[in-house]
Backbone as a ProteinNet text record, in pm:
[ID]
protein_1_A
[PRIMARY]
XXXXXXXXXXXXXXXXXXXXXXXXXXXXXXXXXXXXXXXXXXXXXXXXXXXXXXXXXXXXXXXXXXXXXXXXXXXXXXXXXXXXXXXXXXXXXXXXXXXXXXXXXXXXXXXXXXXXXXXXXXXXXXXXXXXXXXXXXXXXXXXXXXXXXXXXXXXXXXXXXXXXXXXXXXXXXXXXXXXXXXXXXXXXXXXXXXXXXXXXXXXXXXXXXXXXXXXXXXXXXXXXXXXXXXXXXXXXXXXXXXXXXXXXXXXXXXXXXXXXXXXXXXXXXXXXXXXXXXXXXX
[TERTIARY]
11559	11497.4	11552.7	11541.9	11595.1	11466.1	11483	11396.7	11364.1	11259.2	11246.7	11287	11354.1	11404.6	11360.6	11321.5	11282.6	11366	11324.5	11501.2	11403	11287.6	11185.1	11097.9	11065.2	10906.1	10924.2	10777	10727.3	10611.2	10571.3	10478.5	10317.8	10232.6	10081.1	10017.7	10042.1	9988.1	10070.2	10198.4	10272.5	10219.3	10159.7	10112.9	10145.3	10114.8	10168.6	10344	10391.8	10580.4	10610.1	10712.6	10762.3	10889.5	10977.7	11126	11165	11247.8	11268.1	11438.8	11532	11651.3	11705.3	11714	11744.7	11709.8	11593.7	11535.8	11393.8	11311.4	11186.5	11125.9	11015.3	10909.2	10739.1	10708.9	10546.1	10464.9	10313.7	10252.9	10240	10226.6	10198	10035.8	9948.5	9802.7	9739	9754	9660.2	9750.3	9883	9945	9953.4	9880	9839	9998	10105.3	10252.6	10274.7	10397.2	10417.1	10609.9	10651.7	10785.1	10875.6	11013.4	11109.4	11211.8	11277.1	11381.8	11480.7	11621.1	11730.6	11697.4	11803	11753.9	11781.9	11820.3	11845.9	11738.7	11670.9	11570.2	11586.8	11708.8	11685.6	11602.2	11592.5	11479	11543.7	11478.4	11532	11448.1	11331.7	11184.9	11046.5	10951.9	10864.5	10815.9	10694.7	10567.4	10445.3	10333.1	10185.5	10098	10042.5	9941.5	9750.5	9687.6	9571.3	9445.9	9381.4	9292.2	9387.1	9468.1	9580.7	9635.3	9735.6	9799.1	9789.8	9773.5	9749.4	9857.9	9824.5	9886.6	9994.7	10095.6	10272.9	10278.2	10314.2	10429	10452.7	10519.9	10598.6	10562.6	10537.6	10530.8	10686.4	10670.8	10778.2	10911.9	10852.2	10954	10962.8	10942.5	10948.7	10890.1	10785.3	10691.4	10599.1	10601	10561.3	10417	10319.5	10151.6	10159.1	10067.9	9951.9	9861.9	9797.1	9690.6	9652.2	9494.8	9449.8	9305.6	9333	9232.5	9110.2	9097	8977.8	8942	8945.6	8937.7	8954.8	8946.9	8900.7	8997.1	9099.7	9172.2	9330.9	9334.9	9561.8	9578	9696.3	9806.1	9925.3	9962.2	10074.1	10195.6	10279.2	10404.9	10524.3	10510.2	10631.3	10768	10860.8	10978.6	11046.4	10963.6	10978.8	10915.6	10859.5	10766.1	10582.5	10564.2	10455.8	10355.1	10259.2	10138.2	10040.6	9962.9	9869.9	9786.5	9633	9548	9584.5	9591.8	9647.5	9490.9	9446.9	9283.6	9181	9084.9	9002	8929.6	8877	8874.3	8700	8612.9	8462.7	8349.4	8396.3	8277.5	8317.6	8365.7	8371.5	8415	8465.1	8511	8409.7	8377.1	8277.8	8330.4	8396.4	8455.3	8626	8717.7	8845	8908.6	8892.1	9058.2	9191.5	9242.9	9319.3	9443.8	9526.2	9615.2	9620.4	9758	9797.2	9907.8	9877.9	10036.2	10061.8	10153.8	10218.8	10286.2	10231.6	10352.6	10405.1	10534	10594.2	10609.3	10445.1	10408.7	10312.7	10329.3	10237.6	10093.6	10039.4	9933.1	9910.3	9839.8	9823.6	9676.6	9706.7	9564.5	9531.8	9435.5	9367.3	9260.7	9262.3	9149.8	9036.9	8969.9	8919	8853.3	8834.7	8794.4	8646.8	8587.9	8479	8299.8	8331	8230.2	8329.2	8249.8	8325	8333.6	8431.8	8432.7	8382.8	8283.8	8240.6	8120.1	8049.5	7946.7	7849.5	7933.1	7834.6	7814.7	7714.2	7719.1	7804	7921.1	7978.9	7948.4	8024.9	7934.1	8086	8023.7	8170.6	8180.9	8332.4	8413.9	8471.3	8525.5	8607.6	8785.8	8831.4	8954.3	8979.4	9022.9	9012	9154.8	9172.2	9253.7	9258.9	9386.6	9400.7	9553.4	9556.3	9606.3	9692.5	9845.6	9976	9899.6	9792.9	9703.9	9620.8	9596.9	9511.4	9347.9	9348.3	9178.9	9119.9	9002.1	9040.3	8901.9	8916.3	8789.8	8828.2	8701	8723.7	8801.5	8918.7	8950.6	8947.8	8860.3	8758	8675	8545.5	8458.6	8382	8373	8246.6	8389.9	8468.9	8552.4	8514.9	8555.9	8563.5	8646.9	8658.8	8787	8945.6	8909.4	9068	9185.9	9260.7	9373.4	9468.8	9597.8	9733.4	9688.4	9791.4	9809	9959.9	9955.4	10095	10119.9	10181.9	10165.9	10329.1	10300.6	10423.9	10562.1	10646.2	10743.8	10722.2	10670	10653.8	10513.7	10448	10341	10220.1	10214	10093.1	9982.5	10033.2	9945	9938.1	9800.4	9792.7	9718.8	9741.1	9725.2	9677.6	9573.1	9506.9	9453.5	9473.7	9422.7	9268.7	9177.8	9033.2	9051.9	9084.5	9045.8	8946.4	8850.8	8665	8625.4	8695.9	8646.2	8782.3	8836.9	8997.7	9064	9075.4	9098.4	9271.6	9306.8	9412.6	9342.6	9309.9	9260.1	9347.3	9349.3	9463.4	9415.4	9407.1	9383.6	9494.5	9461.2	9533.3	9495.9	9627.2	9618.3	9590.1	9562.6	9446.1	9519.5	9527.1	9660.7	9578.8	9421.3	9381.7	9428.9	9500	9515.3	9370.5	9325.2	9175.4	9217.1	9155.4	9169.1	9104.6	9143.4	9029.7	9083.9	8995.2	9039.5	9041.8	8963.9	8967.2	8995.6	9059.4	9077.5	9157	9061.6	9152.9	9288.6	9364	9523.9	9541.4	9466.9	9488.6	9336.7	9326.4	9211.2	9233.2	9221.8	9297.1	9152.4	9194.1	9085.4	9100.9	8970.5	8913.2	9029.5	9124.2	9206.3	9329.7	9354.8	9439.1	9331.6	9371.5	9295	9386.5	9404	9513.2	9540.9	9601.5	9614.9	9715.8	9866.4	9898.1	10014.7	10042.5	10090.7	10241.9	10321.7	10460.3	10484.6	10535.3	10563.8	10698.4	10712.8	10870.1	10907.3	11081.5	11081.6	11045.1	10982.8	10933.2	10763.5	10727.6	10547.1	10479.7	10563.9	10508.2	10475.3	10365.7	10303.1	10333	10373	10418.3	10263.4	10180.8	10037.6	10086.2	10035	10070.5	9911.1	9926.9	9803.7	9849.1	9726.8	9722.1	9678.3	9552.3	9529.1	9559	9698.4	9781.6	9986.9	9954.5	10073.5	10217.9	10172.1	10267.6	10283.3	10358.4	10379.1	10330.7	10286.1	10289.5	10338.8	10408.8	10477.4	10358	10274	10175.1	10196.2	10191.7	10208.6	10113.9	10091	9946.9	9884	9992	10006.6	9958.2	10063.7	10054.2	9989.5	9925.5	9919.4	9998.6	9965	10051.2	10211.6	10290.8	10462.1	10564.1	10526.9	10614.8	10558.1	10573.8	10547.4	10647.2	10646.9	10691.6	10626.5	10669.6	10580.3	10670.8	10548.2	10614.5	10532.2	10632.4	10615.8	10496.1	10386.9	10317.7	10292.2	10280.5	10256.2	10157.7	10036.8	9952.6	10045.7	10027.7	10115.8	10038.3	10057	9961.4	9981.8	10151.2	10180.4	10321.2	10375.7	10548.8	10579.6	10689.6	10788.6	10909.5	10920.6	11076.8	11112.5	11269.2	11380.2	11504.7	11579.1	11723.2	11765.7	11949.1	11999.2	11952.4	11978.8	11920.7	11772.2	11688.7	11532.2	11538	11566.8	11578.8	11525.9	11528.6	11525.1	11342	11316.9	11152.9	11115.6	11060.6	11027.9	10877.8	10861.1	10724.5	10672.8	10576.9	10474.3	10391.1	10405.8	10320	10272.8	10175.5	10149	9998.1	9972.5	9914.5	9805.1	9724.6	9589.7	9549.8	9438.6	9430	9312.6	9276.7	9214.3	9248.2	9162.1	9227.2	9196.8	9120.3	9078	9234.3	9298.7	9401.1	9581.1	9565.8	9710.5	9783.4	9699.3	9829.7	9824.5	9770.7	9813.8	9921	9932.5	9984.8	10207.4	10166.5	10242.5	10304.2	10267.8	10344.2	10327.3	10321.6	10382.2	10538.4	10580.8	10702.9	10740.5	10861	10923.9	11019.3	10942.3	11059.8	11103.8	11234.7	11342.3	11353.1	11339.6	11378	11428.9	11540.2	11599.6	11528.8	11495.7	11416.4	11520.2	11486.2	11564.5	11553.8	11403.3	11400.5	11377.1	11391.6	11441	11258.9	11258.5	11143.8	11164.5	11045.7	11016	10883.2	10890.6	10758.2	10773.3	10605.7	10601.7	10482.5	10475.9	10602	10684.8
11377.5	11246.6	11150	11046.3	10944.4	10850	10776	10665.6	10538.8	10521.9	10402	10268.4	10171.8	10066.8	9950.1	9811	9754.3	9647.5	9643.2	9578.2	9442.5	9461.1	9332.8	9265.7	9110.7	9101.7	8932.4	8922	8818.3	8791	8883.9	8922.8	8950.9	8892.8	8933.3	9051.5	9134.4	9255.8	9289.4	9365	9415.7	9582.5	9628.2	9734.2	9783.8	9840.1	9942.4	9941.7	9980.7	9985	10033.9	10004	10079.2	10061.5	10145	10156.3	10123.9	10018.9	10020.8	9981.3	10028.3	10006.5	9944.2	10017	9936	9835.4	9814.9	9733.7	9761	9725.9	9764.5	9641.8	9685	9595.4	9608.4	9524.9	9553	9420.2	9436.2	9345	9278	9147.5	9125.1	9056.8	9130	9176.5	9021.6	8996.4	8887.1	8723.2	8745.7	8616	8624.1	8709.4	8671	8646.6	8752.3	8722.7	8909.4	8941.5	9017.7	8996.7	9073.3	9063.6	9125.7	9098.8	9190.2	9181.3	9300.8	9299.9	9361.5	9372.3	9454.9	9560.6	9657.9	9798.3	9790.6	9685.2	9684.9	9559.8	9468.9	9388.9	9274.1	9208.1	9053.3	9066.2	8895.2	8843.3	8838.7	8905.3	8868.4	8796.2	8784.3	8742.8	8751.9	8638.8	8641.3	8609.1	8614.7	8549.3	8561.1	8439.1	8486.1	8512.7	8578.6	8672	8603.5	8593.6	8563.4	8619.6	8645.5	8732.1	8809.1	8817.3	8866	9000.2	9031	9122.6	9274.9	9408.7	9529.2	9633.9	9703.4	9812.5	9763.6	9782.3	9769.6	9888.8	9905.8	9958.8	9864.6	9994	9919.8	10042.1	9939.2	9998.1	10060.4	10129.3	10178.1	10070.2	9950.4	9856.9	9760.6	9733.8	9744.3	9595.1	9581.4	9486.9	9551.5	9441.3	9478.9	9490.9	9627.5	9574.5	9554.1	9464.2	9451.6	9461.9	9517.1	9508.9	9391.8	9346	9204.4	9262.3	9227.7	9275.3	9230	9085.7	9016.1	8981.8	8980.9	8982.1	9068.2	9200.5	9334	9376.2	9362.9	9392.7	9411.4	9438.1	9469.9	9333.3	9261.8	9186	9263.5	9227.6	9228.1	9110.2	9139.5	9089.1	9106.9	8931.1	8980.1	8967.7	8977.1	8924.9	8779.5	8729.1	8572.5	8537.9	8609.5	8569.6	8582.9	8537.7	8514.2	8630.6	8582.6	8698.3	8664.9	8818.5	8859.5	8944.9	8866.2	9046.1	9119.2	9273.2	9367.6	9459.2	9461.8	9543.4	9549.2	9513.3	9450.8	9624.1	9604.9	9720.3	9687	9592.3	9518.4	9628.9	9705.9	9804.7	9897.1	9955.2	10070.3	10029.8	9901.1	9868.5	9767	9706.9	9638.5	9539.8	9582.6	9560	9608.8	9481.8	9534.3	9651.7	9588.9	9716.7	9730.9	9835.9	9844.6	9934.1	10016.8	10055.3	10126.5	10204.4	10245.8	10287.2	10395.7	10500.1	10470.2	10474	10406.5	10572.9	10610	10765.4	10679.3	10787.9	10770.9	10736.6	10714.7	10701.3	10596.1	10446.1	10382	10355.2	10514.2	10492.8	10473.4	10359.1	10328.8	10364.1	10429.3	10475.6	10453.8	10356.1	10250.7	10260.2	10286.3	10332.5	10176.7	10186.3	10047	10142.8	10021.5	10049.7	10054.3	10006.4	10008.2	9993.7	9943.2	9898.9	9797.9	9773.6	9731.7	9822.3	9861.6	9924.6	9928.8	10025.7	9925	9850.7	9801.6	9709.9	9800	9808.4	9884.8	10035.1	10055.9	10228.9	10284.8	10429.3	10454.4	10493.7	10419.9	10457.5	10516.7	10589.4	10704	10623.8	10602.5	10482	10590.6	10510.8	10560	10549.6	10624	10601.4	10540.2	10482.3	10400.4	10413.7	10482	10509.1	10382.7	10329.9	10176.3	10224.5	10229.6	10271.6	10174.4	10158.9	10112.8	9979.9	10026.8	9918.4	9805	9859.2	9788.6	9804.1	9985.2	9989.7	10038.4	10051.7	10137.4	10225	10317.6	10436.8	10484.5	10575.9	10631.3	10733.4	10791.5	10863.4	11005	10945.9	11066.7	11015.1	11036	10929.6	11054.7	10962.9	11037.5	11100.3	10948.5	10968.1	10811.1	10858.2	10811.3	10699	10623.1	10520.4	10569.3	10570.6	10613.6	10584.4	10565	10461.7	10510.1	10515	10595.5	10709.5	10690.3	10790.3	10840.2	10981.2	10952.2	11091.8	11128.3	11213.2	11283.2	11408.2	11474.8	11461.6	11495.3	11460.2	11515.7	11613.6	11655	11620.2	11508.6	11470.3	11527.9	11657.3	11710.8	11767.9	11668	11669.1	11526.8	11499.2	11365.3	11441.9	11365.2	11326.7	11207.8	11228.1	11092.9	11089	10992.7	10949.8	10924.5	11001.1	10969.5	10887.8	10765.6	10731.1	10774.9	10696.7	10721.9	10882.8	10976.6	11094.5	11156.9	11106.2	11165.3	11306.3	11302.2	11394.2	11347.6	11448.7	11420	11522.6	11473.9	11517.9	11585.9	11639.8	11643.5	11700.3	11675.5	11671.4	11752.6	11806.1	11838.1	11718.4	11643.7	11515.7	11549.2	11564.8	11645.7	11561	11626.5	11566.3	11436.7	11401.1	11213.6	11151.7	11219.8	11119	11142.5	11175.2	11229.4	11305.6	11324.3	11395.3	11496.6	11632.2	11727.3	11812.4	11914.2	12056.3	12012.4	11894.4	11883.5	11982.3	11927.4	12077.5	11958	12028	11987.8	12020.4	11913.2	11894.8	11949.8	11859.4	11835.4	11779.6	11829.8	11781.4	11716.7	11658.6	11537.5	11529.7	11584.6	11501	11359.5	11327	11169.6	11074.9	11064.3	10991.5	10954.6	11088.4	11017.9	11016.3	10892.2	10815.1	10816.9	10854.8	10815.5	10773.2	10637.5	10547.7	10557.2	10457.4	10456.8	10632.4	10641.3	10806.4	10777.1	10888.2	10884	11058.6	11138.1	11283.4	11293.5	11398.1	11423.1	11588.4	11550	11708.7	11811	11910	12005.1	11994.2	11856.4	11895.4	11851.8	11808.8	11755.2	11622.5	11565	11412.3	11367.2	11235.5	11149.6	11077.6	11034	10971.4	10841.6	10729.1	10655.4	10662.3	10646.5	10671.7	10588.3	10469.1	10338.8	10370.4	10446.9	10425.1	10564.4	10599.8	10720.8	10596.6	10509.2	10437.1	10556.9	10607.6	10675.7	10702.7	10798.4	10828	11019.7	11068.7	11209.8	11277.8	11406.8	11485.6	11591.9	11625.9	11691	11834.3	11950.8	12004.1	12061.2	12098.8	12170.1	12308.8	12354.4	12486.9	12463.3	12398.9	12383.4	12279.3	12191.3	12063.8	11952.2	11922.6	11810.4	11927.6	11851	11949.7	11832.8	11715	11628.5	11501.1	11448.4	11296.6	11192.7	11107.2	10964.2	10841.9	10782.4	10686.6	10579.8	10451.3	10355.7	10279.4	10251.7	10226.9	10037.2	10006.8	9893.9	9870.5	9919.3	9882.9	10010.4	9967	10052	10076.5	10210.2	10158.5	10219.9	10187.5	10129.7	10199	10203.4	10283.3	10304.9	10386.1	10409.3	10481	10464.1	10504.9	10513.2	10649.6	10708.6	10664.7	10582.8	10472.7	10498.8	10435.3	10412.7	10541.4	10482.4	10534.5	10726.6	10815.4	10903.7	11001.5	10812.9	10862.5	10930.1	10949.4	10969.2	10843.3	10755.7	10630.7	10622	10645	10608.9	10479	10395.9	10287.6	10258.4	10184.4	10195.9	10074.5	10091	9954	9918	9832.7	9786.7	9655.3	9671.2	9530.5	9587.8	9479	9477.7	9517.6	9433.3	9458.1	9410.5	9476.3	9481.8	9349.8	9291.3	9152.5	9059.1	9035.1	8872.7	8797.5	8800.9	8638.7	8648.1	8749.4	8706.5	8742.4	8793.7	8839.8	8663.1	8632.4	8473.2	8425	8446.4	8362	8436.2	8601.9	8652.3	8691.5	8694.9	8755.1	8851	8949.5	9021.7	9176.1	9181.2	9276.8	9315.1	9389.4	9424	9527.2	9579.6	9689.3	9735.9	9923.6	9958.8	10067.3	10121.4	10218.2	10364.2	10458.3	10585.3	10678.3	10774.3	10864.8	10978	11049.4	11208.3	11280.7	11401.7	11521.1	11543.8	11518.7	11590.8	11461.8	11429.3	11287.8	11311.7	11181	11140.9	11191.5	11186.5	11273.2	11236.5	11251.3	11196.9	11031	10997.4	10849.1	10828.5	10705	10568.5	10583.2
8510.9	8528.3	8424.4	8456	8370.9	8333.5	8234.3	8170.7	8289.1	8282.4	8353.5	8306.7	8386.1	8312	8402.2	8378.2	8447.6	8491.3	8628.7	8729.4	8792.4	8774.2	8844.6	8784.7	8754.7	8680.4	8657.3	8625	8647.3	8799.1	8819.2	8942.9	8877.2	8939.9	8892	8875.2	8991.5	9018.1	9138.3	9124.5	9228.6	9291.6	9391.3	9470.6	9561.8	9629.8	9799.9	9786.9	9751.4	9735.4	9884.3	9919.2	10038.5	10047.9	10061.3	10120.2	10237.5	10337.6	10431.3	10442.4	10519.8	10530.4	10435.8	10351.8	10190.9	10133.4	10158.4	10023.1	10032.1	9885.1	9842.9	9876.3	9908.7	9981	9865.4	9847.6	9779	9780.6	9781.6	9762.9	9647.5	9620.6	9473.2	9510	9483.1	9543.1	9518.1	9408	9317.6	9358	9410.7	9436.3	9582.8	9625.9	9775.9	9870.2	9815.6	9889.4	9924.3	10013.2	10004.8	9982.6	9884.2	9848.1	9875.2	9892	9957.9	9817.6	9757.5	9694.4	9740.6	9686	9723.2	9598.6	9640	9562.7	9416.4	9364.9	9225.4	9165.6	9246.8	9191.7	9218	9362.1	9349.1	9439.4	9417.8	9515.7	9666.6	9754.6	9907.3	10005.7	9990.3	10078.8	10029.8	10034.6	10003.8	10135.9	10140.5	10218.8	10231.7	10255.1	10216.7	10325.9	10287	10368.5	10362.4	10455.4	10419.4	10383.6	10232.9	10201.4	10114.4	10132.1	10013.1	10056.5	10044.1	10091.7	10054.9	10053.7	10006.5	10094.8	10158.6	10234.7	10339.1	10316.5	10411.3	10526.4	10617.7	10691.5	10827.8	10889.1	11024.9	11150.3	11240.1	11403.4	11476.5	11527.4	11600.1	11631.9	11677	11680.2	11625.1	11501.3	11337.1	11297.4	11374.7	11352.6	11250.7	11121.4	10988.9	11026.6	10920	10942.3	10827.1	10757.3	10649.9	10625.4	10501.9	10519.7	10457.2	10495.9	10442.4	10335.3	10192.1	10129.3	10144.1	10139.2	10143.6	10299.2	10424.9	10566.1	10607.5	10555.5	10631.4	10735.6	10721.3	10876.2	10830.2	10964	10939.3	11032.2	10953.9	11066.2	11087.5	11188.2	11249	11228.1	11178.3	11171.9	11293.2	11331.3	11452	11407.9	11503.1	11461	11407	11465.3	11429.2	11281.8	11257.7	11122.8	11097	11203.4	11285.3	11231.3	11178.4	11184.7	11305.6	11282.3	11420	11332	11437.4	11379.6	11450.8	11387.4	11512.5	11475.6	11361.3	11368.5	11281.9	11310.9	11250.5	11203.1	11039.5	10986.7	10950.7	10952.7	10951.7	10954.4	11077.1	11108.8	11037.5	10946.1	10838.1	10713.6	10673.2	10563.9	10491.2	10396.7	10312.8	10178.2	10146.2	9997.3	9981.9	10009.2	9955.1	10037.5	10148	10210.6	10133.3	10110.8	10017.2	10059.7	10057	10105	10250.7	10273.2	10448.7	10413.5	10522.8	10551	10729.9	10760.1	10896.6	10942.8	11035	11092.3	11168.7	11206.5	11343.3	11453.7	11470.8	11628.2	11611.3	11500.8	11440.8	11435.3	11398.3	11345.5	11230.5	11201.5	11038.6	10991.6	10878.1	10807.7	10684.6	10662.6	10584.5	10502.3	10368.6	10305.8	10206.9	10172.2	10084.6	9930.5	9848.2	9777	9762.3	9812.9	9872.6	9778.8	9630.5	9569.5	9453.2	9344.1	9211.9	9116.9	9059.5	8954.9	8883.1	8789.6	8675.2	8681.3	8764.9	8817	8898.2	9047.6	9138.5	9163.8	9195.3	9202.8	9310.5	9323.7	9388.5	9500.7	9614.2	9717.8	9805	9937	10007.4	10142.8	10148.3	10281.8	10354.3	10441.6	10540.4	10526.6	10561.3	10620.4	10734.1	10773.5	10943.2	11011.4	11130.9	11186.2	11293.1	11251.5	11355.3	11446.9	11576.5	11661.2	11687.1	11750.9	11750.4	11834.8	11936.4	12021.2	11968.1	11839.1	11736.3	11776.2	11854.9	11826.6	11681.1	11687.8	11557.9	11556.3	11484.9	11471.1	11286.2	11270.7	11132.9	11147	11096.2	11075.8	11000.2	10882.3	10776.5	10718.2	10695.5	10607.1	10502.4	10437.2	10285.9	10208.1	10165.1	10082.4	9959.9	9890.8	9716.2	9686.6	9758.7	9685.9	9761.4	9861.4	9942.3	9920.3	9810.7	9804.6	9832.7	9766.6	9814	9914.7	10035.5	10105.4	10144.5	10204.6	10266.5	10381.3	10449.3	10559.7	10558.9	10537	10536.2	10629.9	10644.6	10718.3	10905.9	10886	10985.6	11112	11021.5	11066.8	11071.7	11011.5	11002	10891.1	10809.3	10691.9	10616.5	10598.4	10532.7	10388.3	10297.7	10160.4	10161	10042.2	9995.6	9837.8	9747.2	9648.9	9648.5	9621.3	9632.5	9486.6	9404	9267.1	9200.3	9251.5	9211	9224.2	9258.8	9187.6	9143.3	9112.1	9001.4	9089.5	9263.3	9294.3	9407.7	9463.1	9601.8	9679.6	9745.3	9926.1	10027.9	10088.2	10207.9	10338.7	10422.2	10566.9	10702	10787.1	10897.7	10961.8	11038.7	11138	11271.8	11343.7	11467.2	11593.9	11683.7	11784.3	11867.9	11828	11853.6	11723.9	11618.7	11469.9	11394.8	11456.7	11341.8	11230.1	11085.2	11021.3	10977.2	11031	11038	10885.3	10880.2	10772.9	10594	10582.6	10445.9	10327.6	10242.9	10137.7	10021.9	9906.7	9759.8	9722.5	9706.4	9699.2	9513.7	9462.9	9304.7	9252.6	9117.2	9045.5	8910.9	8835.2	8747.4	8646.4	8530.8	8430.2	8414.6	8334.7	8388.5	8351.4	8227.8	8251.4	8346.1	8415.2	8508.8	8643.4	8674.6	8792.5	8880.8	8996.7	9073.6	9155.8	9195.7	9275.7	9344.3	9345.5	9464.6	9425.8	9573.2	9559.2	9687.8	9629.9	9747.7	9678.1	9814.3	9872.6	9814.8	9751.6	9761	9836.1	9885	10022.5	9936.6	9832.8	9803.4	9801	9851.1	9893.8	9763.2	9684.8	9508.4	9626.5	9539.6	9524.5	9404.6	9420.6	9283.8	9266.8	9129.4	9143.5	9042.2	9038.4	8888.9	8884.5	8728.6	8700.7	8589.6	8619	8543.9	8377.3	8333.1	8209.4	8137.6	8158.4	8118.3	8105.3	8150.1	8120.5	8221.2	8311.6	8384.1	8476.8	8559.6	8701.3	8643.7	8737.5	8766.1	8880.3	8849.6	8984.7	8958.1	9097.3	9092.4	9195.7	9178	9280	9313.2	9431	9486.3	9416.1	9401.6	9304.8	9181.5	9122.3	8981.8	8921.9	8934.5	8873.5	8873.5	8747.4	8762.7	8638.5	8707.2	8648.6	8598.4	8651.3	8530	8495.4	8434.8	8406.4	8330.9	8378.6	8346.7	8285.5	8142.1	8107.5	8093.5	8153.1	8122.5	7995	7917.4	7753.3	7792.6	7720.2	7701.8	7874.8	7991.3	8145.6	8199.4	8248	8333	8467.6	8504.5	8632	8755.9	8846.7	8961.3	9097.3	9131.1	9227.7	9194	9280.3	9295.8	9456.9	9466.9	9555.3	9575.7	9629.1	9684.5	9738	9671.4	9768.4	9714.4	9735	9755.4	9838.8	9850.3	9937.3	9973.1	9859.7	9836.5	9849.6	9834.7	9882.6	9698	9593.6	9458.7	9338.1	9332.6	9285.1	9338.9	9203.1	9183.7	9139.2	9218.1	9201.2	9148.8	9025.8	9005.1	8999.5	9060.9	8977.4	8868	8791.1	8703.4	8642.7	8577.9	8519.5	8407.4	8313.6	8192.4	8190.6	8356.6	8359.6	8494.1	8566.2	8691.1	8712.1	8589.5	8598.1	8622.3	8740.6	8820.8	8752.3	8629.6	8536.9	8445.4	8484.7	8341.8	8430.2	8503.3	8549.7	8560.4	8651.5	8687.1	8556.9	8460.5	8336	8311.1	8257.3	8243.5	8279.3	8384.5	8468	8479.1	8372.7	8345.4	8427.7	8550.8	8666.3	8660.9	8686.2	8648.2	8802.4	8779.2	8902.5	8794.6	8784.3	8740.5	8785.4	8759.5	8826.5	8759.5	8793	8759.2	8814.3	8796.8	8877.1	8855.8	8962.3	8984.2	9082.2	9037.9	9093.7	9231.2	9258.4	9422.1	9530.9	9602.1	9726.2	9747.3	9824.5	9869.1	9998.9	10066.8	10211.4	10295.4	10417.4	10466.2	10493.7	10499.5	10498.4	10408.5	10313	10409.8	10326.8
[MASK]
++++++++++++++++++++++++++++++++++++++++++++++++++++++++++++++++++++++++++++++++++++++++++++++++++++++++++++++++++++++++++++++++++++++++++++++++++++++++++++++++++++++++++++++++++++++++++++++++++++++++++++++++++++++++++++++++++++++++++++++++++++++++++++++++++++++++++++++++++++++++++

């Protein structure tokens, strides 16, 4: 592995990373845009989203979804530019929809955060399975803060970041997209929290875990088996990109407070080389 070095910044709160035909894609959560770079960090595309932007992927015929944090729902991105609701997430979501994993066959699955940190007492959300049609049903409920997800290559296993109880989840995907067979992935003392998450081809989960200043390679087996810090940056999420699917992309920034990030700005994107390729989606 190599040192992380930072190739991006000046962003509020950059989140959900995603790889698509060479270039990195992420929300910058708090500036209400979602951003496109090339694989080394220029700028290639911005655009804003309404309610602010959280969870990325793409439909089969590569109409972008989003998720919308504050309006409860996914748009749809056409080719032209054009947003669409494609599914309204209202009847299971409450507070802050927050990330999505996109399979193959574009079903996107959408977790929220679902109280305040800190403030309100923890209460257990849903996952919401929103269909390529844009119906939508729960997909698993009497989960903890659903955030990072991601679904093995072969489509039959989902992973999930429960935050609010410091665990990874993982699921059999059930041939309606339901998620049946619950079972503990990983268990994490209280400082690592783990948010957004990306698969690599040996079945390790990558976690960043914001108030540990790092990324973790976690394996089901073993724990967690490597880690990565990024020096003065909480970091938030990452993902497996470049050509290789090797090139760990991370996210970070200072502090996840909206009273201070836009003063701030200091969100960043940074780069690290790992041994084993990314795998799965997204």
């Amino acid at each position: 592995m190599t040192s992380p070095q930072i190739i991006a910044k000046g962003f509020l709160f950059p989140e959900c990373p995603r790889w698509r035909d060479g270039a990195f894609w992420f929300s910058d959560c708090h500036d209400g845009k979602v951003i496109q770079l090339s694989a080394d960090g220029e700028l290639l595309d911005s655009f804003s989203v309404p309610g602010k932007p959280s969870g990325l992927g793409w439909l089969p015929d590569g109409q972008m979804l989003i998720v919308s944090i504050g309006e409860l729902c996914v748009y749809r991105r056409d080719s032209g530019g054009e947003l669409h609701r494609h599914g309204d997430l209202s009847a299971f979501h409450r507070f802050h929809s927050n990330d999505m994993v996109v399979d193959r066959n574009g079903n996107a699955y959408v977790g929220e955060v679902g109280f305040r940190m800190g403030i309100d007492e923890p209460r257990e959300t849903a996952v919401v399975l929103v269909r390529p049609d844009g119906s939508v049903d729960a997909a698993a409920q009497s989960l903890f803060t659903p955030n990072g997800s991601v679904i093995s290559e072969d489509g039959k296993t989902f992973i999930v970041a429960e935050s609010a109880a410091n665990r990874l989840t993982a699921f059999t995907i059930a041939s309606d997209g339901k998620l049946i067979d619950r079972r503990l992935f990983a268990e994490f003392e209280k400082a690592d929290i783990p948010d957004g998450i990306c698969l690599d081809a040996e079945g390790c989960v990558w976690i960043a875990s914001p108030f540990t200043n790092s990324v973790a390679r976690v394996s089901e087996r073993d724990g967690i088996v490597d880690r990565i810090t990024v020096p003065d940056n909480r970091v938030y999420a990452c993902m497996l990109g470049g050509a290789d699917r090797r090139d760990l992309y991370i996210c970070c920034a200072p502090t996840h407070d909206t009273r201070k990030t836009a003063a701030l700005r200091g969100g960043a994107i940074a780069l690290a080389r790992v041994a084993v390729p990314g795998s799965g989606f997204p």
